[in-house]
C-alpha positions as CSV (number, residue, x, y, z in Angstrom):
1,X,15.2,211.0,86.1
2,X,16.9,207.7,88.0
3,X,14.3,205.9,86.4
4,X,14.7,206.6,83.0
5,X,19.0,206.8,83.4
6,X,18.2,203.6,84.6
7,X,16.7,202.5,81.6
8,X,19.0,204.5,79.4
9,X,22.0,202.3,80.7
10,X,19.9,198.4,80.1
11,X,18.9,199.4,76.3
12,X,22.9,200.9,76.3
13,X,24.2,197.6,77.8
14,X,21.8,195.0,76.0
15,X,22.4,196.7,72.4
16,X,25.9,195.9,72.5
17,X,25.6,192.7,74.3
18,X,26.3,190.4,71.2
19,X,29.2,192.7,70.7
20,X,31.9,190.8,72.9
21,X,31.9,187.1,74.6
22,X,33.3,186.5,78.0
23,X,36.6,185.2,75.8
24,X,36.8,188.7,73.7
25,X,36.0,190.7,77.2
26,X,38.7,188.8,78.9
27,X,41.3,189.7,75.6
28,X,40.2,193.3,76.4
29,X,41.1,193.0,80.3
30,X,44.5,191.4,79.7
31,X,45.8,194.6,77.9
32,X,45.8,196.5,81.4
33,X,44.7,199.4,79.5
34,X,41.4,201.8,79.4
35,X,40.3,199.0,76.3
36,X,38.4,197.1,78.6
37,X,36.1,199.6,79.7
38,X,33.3,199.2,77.1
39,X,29.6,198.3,77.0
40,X,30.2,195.4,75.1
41,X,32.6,193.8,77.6
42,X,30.5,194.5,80.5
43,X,27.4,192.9,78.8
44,X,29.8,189.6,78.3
45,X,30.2,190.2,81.9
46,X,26.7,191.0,83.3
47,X,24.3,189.4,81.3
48,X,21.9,189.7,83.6
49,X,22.3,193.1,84.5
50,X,22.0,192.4,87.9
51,X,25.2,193.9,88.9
52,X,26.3,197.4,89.8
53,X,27.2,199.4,86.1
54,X,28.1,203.0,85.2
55,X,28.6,204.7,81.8
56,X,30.1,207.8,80.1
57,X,30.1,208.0,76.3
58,X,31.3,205.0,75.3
59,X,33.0,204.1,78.5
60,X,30.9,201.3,80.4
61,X,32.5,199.3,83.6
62,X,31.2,197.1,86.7
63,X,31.2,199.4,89.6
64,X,33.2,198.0,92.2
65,X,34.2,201.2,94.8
66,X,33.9,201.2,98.3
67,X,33.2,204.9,97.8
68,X,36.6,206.1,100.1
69,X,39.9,207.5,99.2
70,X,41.9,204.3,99.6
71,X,40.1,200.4,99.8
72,X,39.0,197.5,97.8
73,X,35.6,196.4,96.8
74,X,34.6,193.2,95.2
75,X,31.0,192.0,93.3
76,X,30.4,188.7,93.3
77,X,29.0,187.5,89.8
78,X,26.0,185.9,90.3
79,X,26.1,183.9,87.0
80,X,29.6,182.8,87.3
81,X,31.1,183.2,83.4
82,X,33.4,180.2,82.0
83,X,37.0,181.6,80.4
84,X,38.4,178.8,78.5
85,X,37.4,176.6,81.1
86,X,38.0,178.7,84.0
87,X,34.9,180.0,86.1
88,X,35.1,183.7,87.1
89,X,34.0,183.9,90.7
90,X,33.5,188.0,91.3
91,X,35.2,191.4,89.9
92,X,37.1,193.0,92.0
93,X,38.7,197.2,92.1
94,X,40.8,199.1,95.1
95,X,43.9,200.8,95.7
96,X,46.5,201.5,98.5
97,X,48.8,204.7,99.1
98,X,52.3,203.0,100.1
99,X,53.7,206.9,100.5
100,X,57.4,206.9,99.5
101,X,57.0,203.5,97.5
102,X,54.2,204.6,95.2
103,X,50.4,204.7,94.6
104,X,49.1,201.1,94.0
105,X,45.8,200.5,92.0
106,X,44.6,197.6,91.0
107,X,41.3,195.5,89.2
108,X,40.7,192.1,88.1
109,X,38.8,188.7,88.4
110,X,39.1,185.9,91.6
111,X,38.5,182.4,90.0
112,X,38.5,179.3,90.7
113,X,41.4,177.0,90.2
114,X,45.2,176.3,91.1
115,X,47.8,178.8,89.7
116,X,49.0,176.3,87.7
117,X,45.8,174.9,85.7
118,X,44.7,178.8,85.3
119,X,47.3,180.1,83.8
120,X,47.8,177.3,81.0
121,X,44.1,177.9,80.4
122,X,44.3,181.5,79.8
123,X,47.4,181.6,78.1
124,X,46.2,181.6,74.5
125,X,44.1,184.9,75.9
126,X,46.7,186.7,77.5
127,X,48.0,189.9,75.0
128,X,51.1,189.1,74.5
129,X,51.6,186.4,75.9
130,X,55.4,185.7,74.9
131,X,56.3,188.4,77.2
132,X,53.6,186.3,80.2
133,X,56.3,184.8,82.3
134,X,56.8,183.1,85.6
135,X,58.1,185.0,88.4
136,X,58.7,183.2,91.8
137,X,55.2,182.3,92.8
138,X,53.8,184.0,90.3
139,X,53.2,184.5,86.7
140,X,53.6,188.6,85.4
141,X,53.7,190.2,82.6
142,X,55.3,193.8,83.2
143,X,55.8,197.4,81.7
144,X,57.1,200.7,82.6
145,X,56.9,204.3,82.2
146,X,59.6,207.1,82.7
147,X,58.7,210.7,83.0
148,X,56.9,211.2,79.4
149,X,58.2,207.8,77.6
150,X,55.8,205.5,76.3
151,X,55.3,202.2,78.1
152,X,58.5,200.0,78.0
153,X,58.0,196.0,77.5
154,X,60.8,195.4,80.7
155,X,60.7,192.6,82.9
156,X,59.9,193.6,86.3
157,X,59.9,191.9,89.7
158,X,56.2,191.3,89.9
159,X,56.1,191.7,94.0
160,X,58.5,194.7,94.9
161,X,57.1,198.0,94.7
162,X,57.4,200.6,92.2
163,X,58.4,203.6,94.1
164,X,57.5,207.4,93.1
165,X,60.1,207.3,89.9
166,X,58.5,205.4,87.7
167,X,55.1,203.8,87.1
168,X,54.6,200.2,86.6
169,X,51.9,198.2,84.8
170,X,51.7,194.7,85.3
171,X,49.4,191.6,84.6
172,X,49.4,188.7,87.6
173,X,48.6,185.5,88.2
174,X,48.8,184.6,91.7
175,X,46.9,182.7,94.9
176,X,44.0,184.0,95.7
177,X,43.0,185.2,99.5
178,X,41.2,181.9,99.9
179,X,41.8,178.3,99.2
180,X,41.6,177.5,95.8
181,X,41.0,180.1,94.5
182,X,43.4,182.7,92.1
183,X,43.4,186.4,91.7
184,X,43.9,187.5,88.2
185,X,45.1,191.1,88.5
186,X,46.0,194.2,86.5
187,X,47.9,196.9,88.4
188,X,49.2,200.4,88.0
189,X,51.5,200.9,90.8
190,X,54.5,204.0,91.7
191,X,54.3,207.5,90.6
192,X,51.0,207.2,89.0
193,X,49.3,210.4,87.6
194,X,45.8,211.6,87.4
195,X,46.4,211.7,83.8
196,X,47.2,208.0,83.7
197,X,44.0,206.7,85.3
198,X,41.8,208.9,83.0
199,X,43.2,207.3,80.0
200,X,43.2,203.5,82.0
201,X,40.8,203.9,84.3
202,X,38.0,205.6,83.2
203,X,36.1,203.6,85.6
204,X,37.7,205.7,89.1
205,X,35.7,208.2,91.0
206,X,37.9,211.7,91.7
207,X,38.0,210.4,94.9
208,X,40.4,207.7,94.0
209,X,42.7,209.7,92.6
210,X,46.8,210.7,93.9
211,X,45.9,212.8,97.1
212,X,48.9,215.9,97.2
213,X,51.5,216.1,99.8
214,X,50.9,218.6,102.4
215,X,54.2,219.6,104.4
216,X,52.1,221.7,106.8
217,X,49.0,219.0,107.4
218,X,50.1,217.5,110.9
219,X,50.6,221.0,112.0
220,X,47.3,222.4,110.2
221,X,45.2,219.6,111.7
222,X,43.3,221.0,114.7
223,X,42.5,218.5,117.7
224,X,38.6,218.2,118.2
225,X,37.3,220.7,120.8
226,X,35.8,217.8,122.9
227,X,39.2,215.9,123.2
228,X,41.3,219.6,124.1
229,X,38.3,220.3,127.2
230,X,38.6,216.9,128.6
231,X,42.2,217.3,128.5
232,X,41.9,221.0,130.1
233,X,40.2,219.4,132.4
234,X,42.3,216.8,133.7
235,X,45.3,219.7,133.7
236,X,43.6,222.6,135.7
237,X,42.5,219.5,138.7
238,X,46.0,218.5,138.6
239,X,49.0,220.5,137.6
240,X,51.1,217.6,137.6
241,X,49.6,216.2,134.4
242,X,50.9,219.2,132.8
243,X,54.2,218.4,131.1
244,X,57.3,219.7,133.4
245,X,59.9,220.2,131.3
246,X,61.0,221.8,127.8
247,X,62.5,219.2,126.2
248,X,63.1,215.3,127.0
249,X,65.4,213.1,124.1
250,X,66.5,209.5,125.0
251,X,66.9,206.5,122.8
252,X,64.5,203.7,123.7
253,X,65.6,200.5,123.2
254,X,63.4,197.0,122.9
255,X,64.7,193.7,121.6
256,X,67.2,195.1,118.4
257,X,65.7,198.3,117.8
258,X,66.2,201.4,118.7
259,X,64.2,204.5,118.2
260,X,65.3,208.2,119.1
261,X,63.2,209.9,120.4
262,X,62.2,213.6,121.3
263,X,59.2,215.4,123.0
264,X,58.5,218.6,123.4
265,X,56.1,220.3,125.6
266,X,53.1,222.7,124.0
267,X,51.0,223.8,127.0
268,X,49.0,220.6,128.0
269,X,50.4,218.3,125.1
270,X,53.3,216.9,124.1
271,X,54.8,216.7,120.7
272,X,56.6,214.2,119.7
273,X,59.1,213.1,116.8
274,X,60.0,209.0,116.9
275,X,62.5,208.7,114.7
276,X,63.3,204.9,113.7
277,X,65.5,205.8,110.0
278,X,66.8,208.9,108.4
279,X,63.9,207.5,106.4
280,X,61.3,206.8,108.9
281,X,59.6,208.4,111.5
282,X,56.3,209.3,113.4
283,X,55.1,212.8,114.8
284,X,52.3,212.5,117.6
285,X,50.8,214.9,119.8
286,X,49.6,213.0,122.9
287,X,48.6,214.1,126.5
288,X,51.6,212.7,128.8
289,X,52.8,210.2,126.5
290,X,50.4,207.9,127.3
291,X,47.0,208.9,125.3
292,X,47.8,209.6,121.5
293,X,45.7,212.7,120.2
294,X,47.2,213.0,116.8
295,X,50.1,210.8,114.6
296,X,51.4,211.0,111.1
297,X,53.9,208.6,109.7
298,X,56.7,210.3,107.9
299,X,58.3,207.2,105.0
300,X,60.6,208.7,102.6
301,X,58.2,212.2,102.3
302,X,55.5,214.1,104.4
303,X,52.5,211.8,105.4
304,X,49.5,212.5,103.6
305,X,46.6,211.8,106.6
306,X,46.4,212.1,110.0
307,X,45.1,209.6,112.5
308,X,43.2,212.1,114.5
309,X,41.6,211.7,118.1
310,X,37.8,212.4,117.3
311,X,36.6,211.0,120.7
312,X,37.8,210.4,124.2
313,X,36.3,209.6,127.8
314,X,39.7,209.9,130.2
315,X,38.1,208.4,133.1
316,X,41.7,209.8,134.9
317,X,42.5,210.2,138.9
318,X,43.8,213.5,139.8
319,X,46.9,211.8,140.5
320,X,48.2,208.3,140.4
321,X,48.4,207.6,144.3
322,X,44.5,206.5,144.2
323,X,44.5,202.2,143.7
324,X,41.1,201.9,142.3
325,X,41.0,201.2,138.8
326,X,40.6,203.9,136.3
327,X,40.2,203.8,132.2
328,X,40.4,205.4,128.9
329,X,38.9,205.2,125.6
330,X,40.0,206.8,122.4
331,X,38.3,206.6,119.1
332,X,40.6,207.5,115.9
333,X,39.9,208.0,112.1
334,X,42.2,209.1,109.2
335,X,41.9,213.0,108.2
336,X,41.4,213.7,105.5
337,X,39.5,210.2,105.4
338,X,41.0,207.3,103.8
339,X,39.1,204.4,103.8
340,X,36.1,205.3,105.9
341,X,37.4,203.0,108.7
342,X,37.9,204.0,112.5
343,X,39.4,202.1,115.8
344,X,38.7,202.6,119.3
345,X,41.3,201.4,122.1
346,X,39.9,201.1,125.4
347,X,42.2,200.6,128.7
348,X,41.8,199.7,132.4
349,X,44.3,200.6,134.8
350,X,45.5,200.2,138.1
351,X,48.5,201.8,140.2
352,X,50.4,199.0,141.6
353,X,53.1,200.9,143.3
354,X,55.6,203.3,143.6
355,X,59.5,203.6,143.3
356,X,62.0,206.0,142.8
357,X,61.7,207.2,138.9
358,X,66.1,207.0,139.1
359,X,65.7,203.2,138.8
360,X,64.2,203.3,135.2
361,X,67.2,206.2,134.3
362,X,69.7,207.8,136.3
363,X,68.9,211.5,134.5
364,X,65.1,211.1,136.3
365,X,64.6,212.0,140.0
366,X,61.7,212.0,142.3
367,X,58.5,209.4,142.7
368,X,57.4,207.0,139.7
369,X,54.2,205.6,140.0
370,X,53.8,202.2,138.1
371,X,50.2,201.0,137.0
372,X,49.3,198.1,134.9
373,X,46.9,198.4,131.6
374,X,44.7,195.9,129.9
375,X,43.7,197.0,126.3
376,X,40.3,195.3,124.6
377,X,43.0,192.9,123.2
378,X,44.2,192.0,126.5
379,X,47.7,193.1,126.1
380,X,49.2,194.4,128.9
381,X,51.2,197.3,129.5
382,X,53.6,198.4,132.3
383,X,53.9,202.3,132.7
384,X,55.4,204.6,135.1
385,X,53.9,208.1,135.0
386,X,57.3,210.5,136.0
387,X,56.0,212.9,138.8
388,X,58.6,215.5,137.9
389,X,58.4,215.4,134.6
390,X,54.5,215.3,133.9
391,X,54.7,212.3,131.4
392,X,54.3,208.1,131.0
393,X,56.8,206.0,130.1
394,X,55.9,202.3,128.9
395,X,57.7,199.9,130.6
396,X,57.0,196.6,128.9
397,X,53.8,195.0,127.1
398,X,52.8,191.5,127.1
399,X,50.3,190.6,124.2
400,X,48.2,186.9,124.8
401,X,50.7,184.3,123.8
402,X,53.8,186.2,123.3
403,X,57.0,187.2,125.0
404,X,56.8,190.2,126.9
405,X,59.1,192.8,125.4
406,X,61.1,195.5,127.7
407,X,61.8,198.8,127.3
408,X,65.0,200.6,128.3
409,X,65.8,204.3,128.1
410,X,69.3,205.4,127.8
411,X,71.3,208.7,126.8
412,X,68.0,211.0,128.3
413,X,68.9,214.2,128.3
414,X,65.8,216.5,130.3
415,X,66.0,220.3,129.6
416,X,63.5,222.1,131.9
C-alpha cells in the first residue's frame, strides 16, 4: 500500500510538473493564501522529487513539520531553484503560541542575498506589489481580518504582534538567521481559527492547530507518582521539610522589579501564585520553594501547557546541618506537549552556615541555614532554607560573567 501511494504521488507530481515554473510557483506563494498549495507548484519546486511531499485532492505541499504542537521545520532544497535571479536555499513551516498576543504561523523560503538586492528582484513577483512596502528593517505587505469581514488591504506594523482580536496576514522580507542570507515569509498571526488554516493552510497536521483554553488545567494536571514518593520520602525522614505555615505573602524585590508573591501550603507542597502585572503571573507547585514540580504562565488569559516535573533524584539530607555536598536533578517537559522538547537542571549544594533567619526579614524567627548551589550552567545561587517555616528562599544568583543580583523580601506577612 506505501509502495504504490508512493507511486501514486510521483505520476501525481510529475503530470503536472510542466504546469508551473519556479517564477509562476513563487506568484502563487506571494498571495499568502491556500493558492500555493498545488501539485504544479510543488513540482516547480521539487523537480527531483527528492524532498518530503503530501497530497489531498488537489492540494499538494512540501512537508516541512517537526511533527509537535508548536516548532519550526525546514528542508533544504537540494537543487537550489533561481527566482529572477535569486537562489532559494530551503522551504521552511512552524508556528508559535504567544498566549494573550495571538497564535503565530508562518511558511516561506531562506535565500541567498542582502535584503536590499532581494527585494528589488522579486518585486515584479510579489501580488500586489503597490501595497509591498518598506517597514523599518523590513519590507511587508499586510492585511487584516475582523470577526467575519473579509481581509482588509491595511498597513500594519510588520513586527508587533497581532493579539487575539484580530488576525493578521502579512508578506516579509527580512534578514535571515544567518549571514547573508534572507527569509522570505508569509504569516498568519492573532486570533487565528481552525477555519482559517483549512482554507490557507491545507498543508497543517490537526496537531498544529489553536489548542483551547483550559481554566482548570494547572489544577487538573497530576504530578508523576515517582516525583510525589520521593518527595514523601524526604517529608516522613524529616518533618521539617514539610511546609510550617498556612500562608506566607511578601513582595520580593531584585534590581527594579518587584514581584508579589504568595504561597500556600498543600500537605508536602507549596502552591504558589508570582504575580509580576495585573497581566502577568506564574502558578508553581514546588517542594519548599526550592525544587519546582509544576508552573504555568498566566499572560493576559489561562496558560495553555504545563511545565511538568516528569523526573527527579533529590539526593537531600534530612536536614541542612550536614556540610557534605548534596544535589538534585529535575527533568521537565510541556503537558500537553508542545514541541517535543524537555530540559533537565541539575544542582550541587553545600551548607555554608547558619544565622538567625530575622536577618533576611524581621517577620522570620529562628535558624536559617544558608548553602550555595551550582547549576550545569554554573550559576550560582545563595539560599537559606527557613527552619520554622519549612521553605527556601533564594538569596542572590551569580551567572558566569554577570553581576550578581540580590534579593530582598519586604511586607511578609506569615499566617500559621
Amino acid at each position: 500500500m506505501t509502495t504504490l501511494f508512493t507511486l501514486s504521488a510521483s505520476l501525481f507530481f510529475m503530470a503536472s510538473a510542466q504546469a508551473a515554473s519556479v517564477e509562476d510557483a513563487f506568484r502563487s506563494f506571494s498571495k499568502c493564501d491556500g493558492s500555493f498549495f498545488k501539485s504544479e507548484n510543488v513540482a516547480a519546486l521539487n523537480p527531483s522529487g527528492s524532498l518530503p511531499t503530501e497530497h489531498r485532492g488537489q492540494q499538494a505541499w512540501l512537508k516541512a513539520s517537526n511533527n509537535q504542537p508548536l516548532g519550526d521545520a525546514e528542508l533544504s532544497f537540494p537543487q537550489q531553484p533561481d527566482v529572477a535571479g535569486v537562489r532559494l536555499l530551503s522551504y521552511t513551516a512552524g508556528n508559535s503560541d504567544l498566549d494573550s498576543m495571538g497564535l503565530y504561523y508562518f511558511w516561506g523560503f531562506v535565500a541567498s542575498g542582502n535584503i536590499v538586492d532581494v527585494t528589488e528582484k522579486l518585486r515584479p513577483l510579489i501580488y500586489q506589489n503597490d501595497r509591498f512596502r518598506k517597514d523599518g528593517a523590513v519590507f511587508v505587505r499586510t492585511e487584516a481580518k475582523i470577526g467575519s469581514s473579509n481581509w482588509i488591504n491595511i498597513a500594519l506594523p510588520g513586527s508587533t504582534a497581532a493579539g487575539t482580536i484580530k488576525i493578521e496576514r502579512t508578506f516579509i522580507i527580512e534578514k535571515g538567521g544567518t549571514p547573508g542570507t534572507v527569509a522570505i515569509s508569509c504569516t498568519l498571526q492573532g486570533g487565528v481559527t481552525p477555519e482559517l488554516l483549512a482554507s490557507d493552510r491545507p498543508d497543517l497536521d490537526l496537531i498544529k492547530y489553536p489548542r483551547s483554553i483550559d481554566p482548570g488545567l494547572f489544577e487538573k494536571t497530576s504530578i508523576p507518582q515517582d516525583v510525589a514518593l520521593q518527595i514523601s520520602k524526604l517529608v516522613n525522614q524529616q518533618p521539617k521539610w514539610k511546609p510550617q505555615f498556612h500562608t506566607l505573602r511578601y513582595t520580593q524585590q531584585f534590581g527594579k522589579t518587584q514581584v508579589r508573591i504568595e504561597h500556600r501550603a498543600d500537605g508536602n507542597y507549596l502552591q504558589t501564585t508570582e504575580t509580576y502585572s495585573p497581566e502577568f503571573n506564574v502558578k508553581r507547585t514546588s517542594w519548599a520553594n526550592f525544587v519546582q514540580i509544576k508552573s504555568m504562565l498566566n499572560i493576559g488569559q489561562p496558560g495553555k501547557t504545563v511545565r511538568l516535573a516528569t523526573n527527579a533524584k533529590l539526593n537531600v539530607p534530612k536536614i541542612l546541618t550536614d556540610k557534605r555536598p548534596f544535589s538534585v536533578s529535575i527533568e521537565s517537559e510541556n503537558t500537553p506537549p508542545t514541541d517535543g522538547k524537555s530540559d533537565r537542571i541539575d544542582l550541587t549544594c553545600r551548607l555554608n552556615e547558619s544565622q538567625p533567619a530575622q536577618k533576611i526579614n524581621a517577620a522570620l524567627s529562628g535558624p536559617a541555614r544558608i548553602f550555595t548551589c551550582i547549576d550545569g550552567d554554573k550559576k550560582i545561587h545563595h539560599n537559606a532554607f527557613i527552619e520554622n517555616l519549612g521553605i527556601i528562599l533564594t538569596m542572590s544568583t551569580k551567572s558566569p560573567n554577570e553581576k550578581q543580583v540580590n534579593y530582598q523580601f519586604e511586607n511578609m506577612v506569615i499566617d500559621r
